[in-house]
C-alpha positions as CSV (number, residue, x, y, z in Angstrom):
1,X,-2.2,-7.4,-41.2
2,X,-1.7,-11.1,-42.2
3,X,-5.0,-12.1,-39.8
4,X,-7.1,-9.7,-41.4
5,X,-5.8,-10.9,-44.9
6,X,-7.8,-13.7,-44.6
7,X,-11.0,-12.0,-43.9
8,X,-10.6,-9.8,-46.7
9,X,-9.7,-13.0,-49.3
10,X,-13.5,-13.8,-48.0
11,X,-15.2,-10.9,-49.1
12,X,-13.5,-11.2,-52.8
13,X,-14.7,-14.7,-53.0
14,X,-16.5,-14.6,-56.0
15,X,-19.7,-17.4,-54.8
16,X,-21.6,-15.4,-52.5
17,X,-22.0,-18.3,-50.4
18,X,-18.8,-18.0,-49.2
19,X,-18.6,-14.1,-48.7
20,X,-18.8,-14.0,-44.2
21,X,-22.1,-11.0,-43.7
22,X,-21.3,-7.5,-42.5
23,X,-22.7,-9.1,-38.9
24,X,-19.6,-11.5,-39.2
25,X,-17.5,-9.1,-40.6
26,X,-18.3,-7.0,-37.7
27,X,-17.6,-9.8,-35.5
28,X,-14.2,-10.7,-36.9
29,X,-12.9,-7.5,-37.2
30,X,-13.9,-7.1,-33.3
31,X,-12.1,-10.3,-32.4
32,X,-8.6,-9.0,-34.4
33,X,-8.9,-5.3,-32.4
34,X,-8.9,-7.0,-29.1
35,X,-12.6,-5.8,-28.3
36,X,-10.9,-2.4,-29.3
37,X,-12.8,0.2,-31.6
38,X,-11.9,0.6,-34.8
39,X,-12.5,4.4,-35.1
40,X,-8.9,6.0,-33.9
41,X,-11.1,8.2,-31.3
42,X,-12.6,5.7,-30.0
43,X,-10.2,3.1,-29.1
44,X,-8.4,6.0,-27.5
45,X,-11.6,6.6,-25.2
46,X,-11.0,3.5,-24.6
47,X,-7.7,3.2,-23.3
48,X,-8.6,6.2,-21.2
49,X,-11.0,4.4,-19.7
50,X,-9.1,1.2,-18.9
51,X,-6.3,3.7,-17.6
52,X,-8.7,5.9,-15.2
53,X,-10.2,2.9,-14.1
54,X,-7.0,1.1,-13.3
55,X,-5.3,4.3,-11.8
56,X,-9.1,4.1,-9.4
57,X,-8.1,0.4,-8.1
58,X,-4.3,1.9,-7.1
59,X,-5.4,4.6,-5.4
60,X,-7.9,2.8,-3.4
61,X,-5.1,0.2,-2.5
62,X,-2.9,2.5,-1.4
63,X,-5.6,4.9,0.4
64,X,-6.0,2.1,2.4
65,X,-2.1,0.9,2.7
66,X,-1.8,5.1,4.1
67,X,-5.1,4.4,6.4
68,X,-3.0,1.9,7.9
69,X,0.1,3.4,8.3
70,X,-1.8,5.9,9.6
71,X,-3.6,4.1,12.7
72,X,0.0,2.6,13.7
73,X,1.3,6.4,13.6
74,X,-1.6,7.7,15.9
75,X,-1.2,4.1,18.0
76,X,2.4,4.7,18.5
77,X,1.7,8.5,19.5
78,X,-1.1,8.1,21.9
79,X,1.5,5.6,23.8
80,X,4.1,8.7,24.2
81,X,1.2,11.7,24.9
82,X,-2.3,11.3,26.5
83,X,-5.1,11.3,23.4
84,X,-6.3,14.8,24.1
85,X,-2.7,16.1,24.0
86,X,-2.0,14.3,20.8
87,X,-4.9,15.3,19.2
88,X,-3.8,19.0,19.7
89,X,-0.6,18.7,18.2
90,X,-1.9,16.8,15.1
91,X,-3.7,19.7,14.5
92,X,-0.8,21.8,15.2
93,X,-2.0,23.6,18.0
94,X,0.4,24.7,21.1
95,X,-0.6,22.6,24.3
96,X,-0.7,25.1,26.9
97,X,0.2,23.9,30.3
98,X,-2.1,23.2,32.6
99,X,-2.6,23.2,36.8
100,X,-4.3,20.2,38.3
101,X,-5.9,20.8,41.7
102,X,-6.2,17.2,42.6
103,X,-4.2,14.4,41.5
104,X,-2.4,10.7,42.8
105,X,0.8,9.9,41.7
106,X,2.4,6.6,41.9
107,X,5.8,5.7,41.7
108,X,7.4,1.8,42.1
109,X,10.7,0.4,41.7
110,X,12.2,-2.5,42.1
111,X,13.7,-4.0,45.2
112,X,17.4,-5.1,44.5
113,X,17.4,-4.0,41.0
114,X,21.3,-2.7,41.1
115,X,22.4,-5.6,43.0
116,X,20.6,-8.0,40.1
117,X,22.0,-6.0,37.2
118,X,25.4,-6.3,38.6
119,X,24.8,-9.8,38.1
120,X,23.4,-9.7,34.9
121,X,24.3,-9.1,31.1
122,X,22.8,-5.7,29.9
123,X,20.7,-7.7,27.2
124,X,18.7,-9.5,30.1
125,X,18.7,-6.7,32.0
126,X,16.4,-4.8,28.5
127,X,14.7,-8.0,28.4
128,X,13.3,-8.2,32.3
129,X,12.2,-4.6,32.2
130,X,10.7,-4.8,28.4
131,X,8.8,-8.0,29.7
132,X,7.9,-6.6,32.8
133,X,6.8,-3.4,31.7
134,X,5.0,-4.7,29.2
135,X,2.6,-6.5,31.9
136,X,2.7,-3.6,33.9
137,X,1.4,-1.7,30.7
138,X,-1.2,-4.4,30.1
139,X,-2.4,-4.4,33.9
140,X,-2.8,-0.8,34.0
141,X,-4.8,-0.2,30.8
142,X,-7.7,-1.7,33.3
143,X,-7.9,1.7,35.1
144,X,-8.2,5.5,34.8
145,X,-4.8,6.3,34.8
146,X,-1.7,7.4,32.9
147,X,2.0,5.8,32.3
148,X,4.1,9.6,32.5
149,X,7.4,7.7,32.4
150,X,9.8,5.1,33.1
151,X,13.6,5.5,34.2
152,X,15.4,2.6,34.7
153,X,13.6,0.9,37.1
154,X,11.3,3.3,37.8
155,X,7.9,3.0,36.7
156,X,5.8,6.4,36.8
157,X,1.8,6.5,36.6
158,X,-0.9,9.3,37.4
159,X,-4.4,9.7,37.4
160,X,-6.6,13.1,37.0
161,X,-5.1,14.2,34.5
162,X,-4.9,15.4,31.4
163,X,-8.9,14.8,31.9
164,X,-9.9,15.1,35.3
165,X,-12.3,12.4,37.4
166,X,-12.9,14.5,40.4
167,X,-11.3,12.1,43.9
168,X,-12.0,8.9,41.9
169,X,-8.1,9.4,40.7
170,X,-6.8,7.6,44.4
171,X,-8.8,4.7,44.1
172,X,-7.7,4.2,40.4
173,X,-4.2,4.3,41.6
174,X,-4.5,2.1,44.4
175,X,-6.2,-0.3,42.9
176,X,-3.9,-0.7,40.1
177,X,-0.7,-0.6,42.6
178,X,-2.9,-3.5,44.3
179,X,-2.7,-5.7,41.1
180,X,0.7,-4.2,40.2
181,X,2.2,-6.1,43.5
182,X,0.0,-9.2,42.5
183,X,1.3,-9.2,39.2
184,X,5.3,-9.0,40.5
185,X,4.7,-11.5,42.9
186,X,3.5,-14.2,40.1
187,X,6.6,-12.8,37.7
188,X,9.6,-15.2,37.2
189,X,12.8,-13.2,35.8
190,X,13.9,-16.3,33.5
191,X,17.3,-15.6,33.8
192,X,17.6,-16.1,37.1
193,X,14.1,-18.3,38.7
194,X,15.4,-18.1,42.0
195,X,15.3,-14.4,41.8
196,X,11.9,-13.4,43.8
197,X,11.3,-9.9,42.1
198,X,9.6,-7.4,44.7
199,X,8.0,-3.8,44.0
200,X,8.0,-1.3,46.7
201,X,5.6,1.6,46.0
202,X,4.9,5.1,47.2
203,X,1.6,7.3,46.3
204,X,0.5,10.7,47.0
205,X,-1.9,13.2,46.4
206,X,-2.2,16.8,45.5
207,X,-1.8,19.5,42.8
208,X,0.8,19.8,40.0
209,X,1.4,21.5,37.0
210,X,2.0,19.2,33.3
211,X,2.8,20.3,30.0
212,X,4.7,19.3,27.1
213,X,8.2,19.7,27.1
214,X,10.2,19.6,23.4
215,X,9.7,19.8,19.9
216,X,12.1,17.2,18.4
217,X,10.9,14.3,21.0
218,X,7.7,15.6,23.0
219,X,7.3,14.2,26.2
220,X,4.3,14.8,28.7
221,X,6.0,15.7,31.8
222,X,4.7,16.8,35.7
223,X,6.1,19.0,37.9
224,X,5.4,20.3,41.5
225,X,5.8,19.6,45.1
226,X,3.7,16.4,44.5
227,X,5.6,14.4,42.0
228,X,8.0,14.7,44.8
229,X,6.5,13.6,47.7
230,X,5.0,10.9,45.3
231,X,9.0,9.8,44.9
232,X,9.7,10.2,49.2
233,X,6.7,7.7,49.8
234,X,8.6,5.0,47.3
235,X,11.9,5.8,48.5
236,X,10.7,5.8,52.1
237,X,8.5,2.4,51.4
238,X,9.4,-1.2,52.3
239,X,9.3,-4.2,50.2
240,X,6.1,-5.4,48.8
241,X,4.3,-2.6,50.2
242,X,2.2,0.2,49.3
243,X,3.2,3.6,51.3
244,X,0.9,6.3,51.1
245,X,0.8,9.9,52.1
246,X,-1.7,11.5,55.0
247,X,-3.1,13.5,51.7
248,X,-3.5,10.6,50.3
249,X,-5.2,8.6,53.1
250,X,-7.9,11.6,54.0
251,X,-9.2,10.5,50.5
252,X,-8.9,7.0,50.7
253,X,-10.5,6.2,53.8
254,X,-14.4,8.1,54.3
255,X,-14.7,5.1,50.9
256,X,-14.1,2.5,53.5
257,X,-12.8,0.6,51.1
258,X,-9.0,-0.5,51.9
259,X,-7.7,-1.6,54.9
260,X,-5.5,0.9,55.9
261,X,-2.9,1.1,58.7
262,X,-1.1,3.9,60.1
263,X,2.8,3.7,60.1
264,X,4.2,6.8,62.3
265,X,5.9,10.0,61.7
266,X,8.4,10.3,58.9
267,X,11.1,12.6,58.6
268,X,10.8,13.5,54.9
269,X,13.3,15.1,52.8
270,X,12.4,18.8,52.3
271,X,8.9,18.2,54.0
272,X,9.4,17.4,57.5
273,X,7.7,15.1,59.8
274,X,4.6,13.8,57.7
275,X,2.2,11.2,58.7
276,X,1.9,8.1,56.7
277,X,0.6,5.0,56.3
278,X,0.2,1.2,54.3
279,X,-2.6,-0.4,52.5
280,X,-2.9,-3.6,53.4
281,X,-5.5,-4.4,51.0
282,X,-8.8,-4.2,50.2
283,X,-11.6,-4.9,52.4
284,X,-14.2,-7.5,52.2
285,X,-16.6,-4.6,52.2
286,X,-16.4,-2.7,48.6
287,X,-17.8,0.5,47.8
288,X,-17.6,0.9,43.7
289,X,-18.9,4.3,43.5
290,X,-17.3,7.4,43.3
291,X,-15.5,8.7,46.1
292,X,-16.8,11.7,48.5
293,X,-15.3,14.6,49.0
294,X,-13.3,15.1,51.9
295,X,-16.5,17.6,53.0
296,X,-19.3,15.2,51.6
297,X,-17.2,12.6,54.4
298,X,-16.9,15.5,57.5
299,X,-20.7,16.1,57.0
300,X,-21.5,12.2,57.0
């Protein structure tokens, strides 16, 4: 009231000279309301306004603060369950389990890892695994495959499935259990540097069933006769080498891609005497197409 005293004191001012025009009036009284209107209905519209508009620039804020959270959510998911799983169960659908007629599964373990956790605190035993799996995590995001699990020192990894890529999944596998080895052989456990960390690994090929197991912690798990062959041909391995099944190697070699080399007759737990064998490598002669059926390769 006392700033608009003054304007009124103006407009009694008996010389016209000094009475401020309605445009200045107008003006003034503008200036004392803040840029608000003077009509009661009005300036409420007003503040409506400013209110909607502001409420507009929080909820955009924190649409995108929920986008966010979102993206890590779905990151953190895919990394427990295969995309096409996840997606299922977002949108709250039972994931059936499924038979796969044609699969590799790789298992590797570390050679020594008891003896060098004996020797160890636990906290640098998390910290070589977390920092090894990690690479192994990085290295295998190259290829066509999928991490199923880790226990202890166990590192598990499929491919042809949940989405299948017809024989290709053996030469995915391989390859990455190629550059697995190369990767442990350059590793340096910085605990102990005079540690030389060795993998020994064991593939195999075949059919097995995978589904998800749980509500409360949902895991993606395998099961069949080949999971457990897969875990004979690590346990039955030798250091720094890749051991393969005979189901494996009719795949492998019509590609004439690895060098393989036969290693004898094993007596295998539950399986009896199968045939196996090591890649060596790859040969200098590459063949990056897809792999021929094990008929395609009779009739050639």
């Amino acid at each position: 009231m006392q700033k608009v005293k003054p304007l009124m004191e103006n407009c009694w001012n008996e010389n016209p000279i000094y009475r401020p025009t309605a445009v200045a009036i107008k003006q003034r009284v503008s200036q004392l309301q803040g840029g608000r209107k003077t009509n009661i209905v009005d300036n409420m519209i007003q503040i409506l306004e400013k209110y909607a508009n502001n409420l507009e620039e929080i909820v955009e804020v924190r649409t995108e603060a929920l986008i966010e959270e979102k993206k890590k959510t779905d990151r953190l998911l895919y990394q427990m369950l295969p995309s096409p799983v996840a997606e299922q169960l977002k949108m709250g659908m039972n994931v059936q389990p499924e038979i796969f007629d044609s699969v590799t599964i790789c298992f590797s373990d570390i050679v020594g890892f008891t003896k060098l956790s004996s020797l160890s605190t636990p906290i640098q035993v998390v910290d070589l695994l977390n920092e090894l799996y990690s690479g192994f995590d990085s290295t295998i995001s190259h290829y066509d495959v999928y991490k199923v699990e880790t226990i202890g020192d166990a590192y598990m990894v499929v491919s042809g499935l949940p989405i299948e890529n017809g024989l290709n999944h053996a030469r995915e596998i391989t390859d990455m259990s190629l550059d697995l080895l190369q990767f442990a052989d350059k590793f340096e456990v910085s605990f102990n540097p005079e540690y030389t960390l060795k993998l020994r690994i064991g593939l195999h090929s075949g059919s097995c069933a995978a589904g998800v197991v749980g509500r409360t912690m949902p895991r993606y798990c395998l099961f069949g006769d080949t999971v457990n062959t897969a875990s004979r041909m690590e346990s039955h391995g030798k250091d720094s080498r890749i051991h393969i099944s005979h189901q494996t190697y009719e795949i492998l070699n019509p590609t004439n891609r690895y060098d393989l080399t036969f290693r004898g007759e094993l007596l295998i737990k539950g399986k009896g005497l199968q045939r196996t064998y090591w890649v060596q490598g790859k040969k200098d002669q590459r063949n990056d197409g897809c792999l021929e059926s094990s008929d395609q390769a009779e009739k050639r």
